[in-house]
C-alpha positions in Angstrom: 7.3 21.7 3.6 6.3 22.6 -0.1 2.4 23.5 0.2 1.2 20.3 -1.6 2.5 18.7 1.8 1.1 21.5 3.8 -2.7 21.1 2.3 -2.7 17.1 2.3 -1.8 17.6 6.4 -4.6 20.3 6.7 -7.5 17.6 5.1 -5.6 14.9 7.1 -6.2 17.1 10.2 -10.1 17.4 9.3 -10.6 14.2 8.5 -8.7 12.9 11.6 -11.4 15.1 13.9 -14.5 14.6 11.6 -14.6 18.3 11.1 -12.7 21.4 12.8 -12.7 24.9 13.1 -10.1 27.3 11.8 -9.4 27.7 15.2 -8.6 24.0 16.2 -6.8 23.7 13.4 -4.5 26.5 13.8 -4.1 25.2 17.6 -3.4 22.0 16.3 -0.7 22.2 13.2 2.5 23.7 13.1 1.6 26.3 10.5 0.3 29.7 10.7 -2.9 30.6 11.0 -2.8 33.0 7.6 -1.3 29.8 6.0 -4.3 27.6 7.2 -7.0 30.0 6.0 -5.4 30.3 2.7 -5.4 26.4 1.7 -8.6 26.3 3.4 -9.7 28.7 1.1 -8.4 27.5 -1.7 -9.8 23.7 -1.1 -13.7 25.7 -0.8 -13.1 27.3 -3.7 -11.8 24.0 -6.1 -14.7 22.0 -4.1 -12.8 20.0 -1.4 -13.9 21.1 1.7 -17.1 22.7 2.7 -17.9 24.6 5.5 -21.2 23.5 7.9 -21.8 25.6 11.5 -18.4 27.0 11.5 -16.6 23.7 10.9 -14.6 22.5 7.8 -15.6 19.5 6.4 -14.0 16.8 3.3 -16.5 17.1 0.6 -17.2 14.2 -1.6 -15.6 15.4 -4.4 -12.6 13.8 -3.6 -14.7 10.4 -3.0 -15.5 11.2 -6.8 -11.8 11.5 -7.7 -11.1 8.4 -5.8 -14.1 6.2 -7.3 -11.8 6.5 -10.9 -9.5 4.5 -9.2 -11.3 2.5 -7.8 -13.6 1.8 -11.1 -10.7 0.8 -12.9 -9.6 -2.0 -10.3 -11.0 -5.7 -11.6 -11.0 -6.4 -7.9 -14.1 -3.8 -7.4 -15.5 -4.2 -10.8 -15.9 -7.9 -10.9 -16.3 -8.3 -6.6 -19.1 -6.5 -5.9 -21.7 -9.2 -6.4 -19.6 -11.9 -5.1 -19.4 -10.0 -1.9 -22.6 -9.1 -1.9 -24.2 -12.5 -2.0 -21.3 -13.8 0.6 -22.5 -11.1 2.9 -26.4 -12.0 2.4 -25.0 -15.8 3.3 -23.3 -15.3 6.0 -25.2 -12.4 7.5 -22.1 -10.5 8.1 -19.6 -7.5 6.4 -17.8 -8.5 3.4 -15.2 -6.0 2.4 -13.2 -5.9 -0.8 -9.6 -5.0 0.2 -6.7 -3.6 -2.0 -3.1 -2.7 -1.1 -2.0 0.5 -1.5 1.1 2.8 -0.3 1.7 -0.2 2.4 -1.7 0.0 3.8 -4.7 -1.8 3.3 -7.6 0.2 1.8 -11.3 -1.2 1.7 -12.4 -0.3 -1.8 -16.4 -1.9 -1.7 -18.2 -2.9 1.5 -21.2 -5.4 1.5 -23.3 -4.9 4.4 -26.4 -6.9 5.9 -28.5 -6.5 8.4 -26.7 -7.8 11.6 -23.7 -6.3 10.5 -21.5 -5.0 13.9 -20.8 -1.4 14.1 -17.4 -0.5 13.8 -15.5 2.3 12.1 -15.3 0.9 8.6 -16.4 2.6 5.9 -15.0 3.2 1.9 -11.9 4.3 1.9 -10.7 2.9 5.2 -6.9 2.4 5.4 -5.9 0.0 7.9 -2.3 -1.5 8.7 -1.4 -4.8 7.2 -0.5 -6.7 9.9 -3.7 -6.7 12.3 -6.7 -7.4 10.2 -7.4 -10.8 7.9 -7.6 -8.5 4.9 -4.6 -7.1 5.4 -2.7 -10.0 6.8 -3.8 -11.6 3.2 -2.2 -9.1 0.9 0.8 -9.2 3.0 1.5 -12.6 3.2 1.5 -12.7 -0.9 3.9 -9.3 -1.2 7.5 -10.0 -1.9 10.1 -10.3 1.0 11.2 -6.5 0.4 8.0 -5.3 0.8 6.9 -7.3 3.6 10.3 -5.6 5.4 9.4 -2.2 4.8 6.4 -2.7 6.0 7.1 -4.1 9.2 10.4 -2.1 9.7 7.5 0.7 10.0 6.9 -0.8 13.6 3.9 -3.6 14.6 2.1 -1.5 17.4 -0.5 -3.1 19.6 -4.4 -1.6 18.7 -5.8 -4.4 21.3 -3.8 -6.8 23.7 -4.4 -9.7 21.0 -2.3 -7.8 18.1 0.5 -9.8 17.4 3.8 -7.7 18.0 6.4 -10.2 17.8 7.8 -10.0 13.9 8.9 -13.7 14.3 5.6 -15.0 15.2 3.9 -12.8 12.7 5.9 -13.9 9.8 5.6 -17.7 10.4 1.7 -16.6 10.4 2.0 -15.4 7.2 3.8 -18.2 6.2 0.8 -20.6 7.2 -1.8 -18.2 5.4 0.3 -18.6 2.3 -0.3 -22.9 2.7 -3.5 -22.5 3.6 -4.9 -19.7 1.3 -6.5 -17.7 4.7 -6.2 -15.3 7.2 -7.3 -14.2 10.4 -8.0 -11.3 12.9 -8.9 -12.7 16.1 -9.7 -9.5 17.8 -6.2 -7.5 17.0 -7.4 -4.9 15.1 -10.8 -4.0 17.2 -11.6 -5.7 20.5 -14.6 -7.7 20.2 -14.3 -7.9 16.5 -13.1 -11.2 14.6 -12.0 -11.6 10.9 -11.3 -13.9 8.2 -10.2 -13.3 4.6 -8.7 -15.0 1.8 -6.6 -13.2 -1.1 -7.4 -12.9 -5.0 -4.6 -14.0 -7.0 -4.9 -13.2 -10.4 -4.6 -17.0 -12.5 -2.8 -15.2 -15.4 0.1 -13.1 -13.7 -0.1 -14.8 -9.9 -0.4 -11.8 -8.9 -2.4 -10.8 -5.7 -4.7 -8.1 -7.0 -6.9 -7.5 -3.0 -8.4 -9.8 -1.0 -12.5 -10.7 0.2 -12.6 -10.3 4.2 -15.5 -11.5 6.3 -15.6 -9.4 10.1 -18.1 -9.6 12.5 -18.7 -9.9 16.2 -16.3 -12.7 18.3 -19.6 -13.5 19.9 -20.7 -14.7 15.8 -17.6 -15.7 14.7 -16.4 -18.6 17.0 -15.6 -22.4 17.3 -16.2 -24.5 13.9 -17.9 -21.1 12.3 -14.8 -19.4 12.5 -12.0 -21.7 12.0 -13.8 -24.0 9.3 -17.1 -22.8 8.0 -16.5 -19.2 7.2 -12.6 -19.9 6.0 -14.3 -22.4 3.5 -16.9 -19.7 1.9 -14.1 -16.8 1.5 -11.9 -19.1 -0.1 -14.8 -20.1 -2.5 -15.9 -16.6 -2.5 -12.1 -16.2 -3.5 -11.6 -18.3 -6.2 -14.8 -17.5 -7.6 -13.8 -13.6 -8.5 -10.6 -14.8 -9.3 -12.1 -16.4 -12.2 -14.8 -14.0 -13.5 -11.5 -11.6 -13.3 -9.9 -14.0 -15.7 -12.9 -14.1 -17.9 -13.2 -10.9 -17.6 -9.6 -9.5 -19.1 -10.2 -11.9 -21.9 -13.5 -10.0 -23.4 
């Protein structure tokens, strides 16, 4: 394992426990402990980890290095206020998703006040196949890609994840005819989702999708098959065409 490899599992490792000591690190990953300390070292030294109480912790400058990405993405830069007045609508999370290394990645989150607590934050990569936001960008990727990522494996996060690759590619199917997806608790039990994609009306390309989440207990009957699939799509369309104004300036 070349020590690029070895340092990317040692933050992986910290940001998998939310912090960890030398200790549980070296009890943890197959490397030595001299071999630990040294890319920890190195990582305090260049400004990637700090250390708090005698636990190693991810510092934001890598947040920093990622926000270039992010800024260059039209998907972020022209989103943001599109999700942000969907979310002060609807009264829920609205997340601005991009694909990325077969994953789905939320790159801008719009929160409101009754928003339910979950795990998502910037940054976030989830698997394609058991959120709306990801389920959206996978539905529009090509027939190769779509294979690689389900010959990955579909594993079940919550007894409603769809497993079956049959059943979960005729889905995708009907998201692509209807221009929406959804998560009906298979990503987070207790936690429903509904998204649409942003296809880019010069290249046709999908460039992220705008998801909607929020508690089943809020998102059920006519709001969640019919009113909040009409407001993404809207919500949809709308960035896809400041995007298009956008590359023409």
């Amino acid at each position: 394992m070349s020590a690029l490899e070895t340092g990317m599992t040692i933050l992986e490792a910290i940001r998998e426990h939310e912090g960890a000591t030398l200790v549980e690190l070296d009890g943890e990953l197959d490397f030595s402990k001299s071999t630990i300390h040294r890319h920890l070292s190195t990582f305090r030294q260049e400004g990637y980890v700090f250390r708090e109480d005698g636990e190693f912790h991810i510092s934001l400058h890598l947040f920093d290095l990622a926000s270039y990405n992010r800024e260059r993405n039209p998907l972020f830069h022209i989103g943001r206020s599109t999700a942000d007045e969907v979310a002060r609508q609807i009264e829920e999370r609205v997340s601005l998703v991009v694909a990325e290394q077969g994953r789905a990645v939320k790159c801008y989150i719009a929160e409101s006040d009754r928003s339910v607590t979950t795990d998502a934050h910037l940054g976030l990569s989830m698997h394609l196949y058991n959120t709306s936001g990801g389920k959206a960008l996978l539905a529009h990727m090509s027939e190769e890609e779509t294979e690689v990522v389900l010959d990955e494996g579909i594993r079940p996060m919550t007894d409603n994840t769809i497993t079956d690759r049959e059943t979960l590619l005729t889905e995708l199917q009907d998201i692509r005819s209807k221009g929406v997806a959804f998560d009906d608790q298979e990503r987070l039990a207790g936690v429903r989702g509904v998204a649409a994609p942003v296809i880019d009306k010069q290249t046709e390309d999908v460039i992220g999708a705008i998801d909607i989440a929020g508690p089943a207990t809020r998102l059920e009957g006519d709001r969640f098959t019919k009113e909040i699939p009409d407001l993404v799509r809207r919500a949809s369309d709308e960035i896809a065409l400041n995007v298009q104004y956008w590359r023409r300036e």
